[in-house]
N, C-alpha and C positions, 0 to 999 in steps of 0.2 A: 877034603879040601877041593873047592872046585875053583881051574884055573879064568881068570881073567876074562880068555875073548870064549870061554865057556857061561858065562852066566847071564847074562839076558838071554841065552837062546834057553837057560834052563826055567827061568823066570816066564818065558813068553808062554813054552810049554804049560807051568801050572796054570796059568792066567789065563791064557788068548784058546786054546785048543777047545771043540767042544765041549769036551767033559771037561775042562777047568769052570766053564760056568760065569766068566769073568767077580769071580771073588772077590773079596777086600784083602788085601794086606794083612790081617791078623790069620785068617782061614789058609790063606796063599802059604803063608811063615810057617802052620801047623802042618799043613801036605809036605812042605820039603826039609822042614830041619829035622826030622827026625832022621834023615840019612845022610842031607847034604850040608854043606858049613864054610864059610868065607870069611872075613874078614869087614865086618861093618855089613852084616848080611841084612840085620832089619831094617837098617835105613834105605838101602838099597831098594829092599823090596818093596816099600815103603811111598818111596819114591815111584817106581817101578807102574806102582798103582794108582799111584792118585794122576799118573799122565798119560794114562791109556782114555784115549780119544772116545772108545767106543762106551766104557764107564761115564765117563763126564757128560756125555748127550745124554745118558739111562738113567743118571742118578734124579730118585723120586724127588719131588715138589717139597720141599719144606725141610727137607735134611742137611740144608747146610742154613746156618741161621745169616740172621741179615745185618747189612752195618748199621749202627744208630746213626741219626740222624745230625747234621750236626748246622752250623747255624752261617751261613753266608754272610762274606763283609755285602751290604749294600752300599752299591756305588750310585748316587746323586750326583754326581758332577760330570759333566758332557765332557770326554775324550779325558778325562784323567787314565783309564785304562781302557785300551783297544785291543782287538785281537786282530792280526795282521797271517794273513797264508797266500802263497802262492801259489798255484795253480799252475801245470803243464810237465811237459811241454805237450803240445796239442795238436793232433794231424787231426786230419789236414789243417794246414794253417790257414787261417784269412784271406782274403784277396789281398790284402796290405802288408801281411806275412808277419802275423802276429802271431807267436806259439802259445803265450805264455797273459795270465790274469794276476794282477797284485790285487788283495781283497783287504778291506780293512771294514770291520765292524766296532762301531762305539759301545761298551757296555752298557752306558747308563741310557742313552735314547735308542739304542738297536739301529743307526743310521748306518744304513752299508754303503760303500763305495767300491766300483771297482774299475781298473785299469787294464786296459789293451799292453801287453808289450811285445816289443819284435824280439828280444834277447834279454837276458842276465846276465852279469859279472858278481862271479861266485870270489866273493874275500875269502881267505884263509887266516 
């Protein structure tokens, strides 16, 4: 049984070190269960691998499949839905001492607007 704040440095070792090779998860599980054992060890490891940063950059072109497609509401109607973001805050400010841009884009015609502001009042 291996303790607690012992297992990701046990996980890192088969995985990260050069001769780990950065493996998959199944390969990783055969190197260490044959001696070592935890509790909820292959989710763990599982886990362990699919969020090592340096796998996720490496992994080949076409090994994870793709989502389907699927069909967008079409919006026809001028400002029925906008999308609205704010911006800032912004150094240096303005000459007028504006930090901050309200943006508001229309869906249906793509008409942007946007606004200078000197401040915001954050509601809770």
């Amino acid at each position: 049984m291996v303790p607690r704040n012992l297992r990701m440095e046990l996980m890192s070792i088969a995985h990260d070190v050069p001769m780990g090779g950065h493996l998959g998860s199944k390969k990783i599980l055969d190197r260490i269960d044959k001696v070592f054992n935890w509790p909820n060890m292959h989710d763990n490891v599982r886990r362990f691998c699919e969020s090592c940063e340096v796998c996720q950059k490496t992994i080949p072109k076409g090994m994870l499949g793709r989502v389907p497609l699927s069909k967008m509401p079409l919006i026809d109607i001028p400002f029925k839905r906008v999308a609205i973001d704010l911006i800032g805050p912004i150094y240096p400010a303005s000459e007028e001492g504006h930090k901050f841009i309200l943006t508001l884009i229309d869906y249906a015609t793509r008409y942007p607007e946007a606004v200078a502001l000197k401040k915001i009042i954050r509601l809770q």
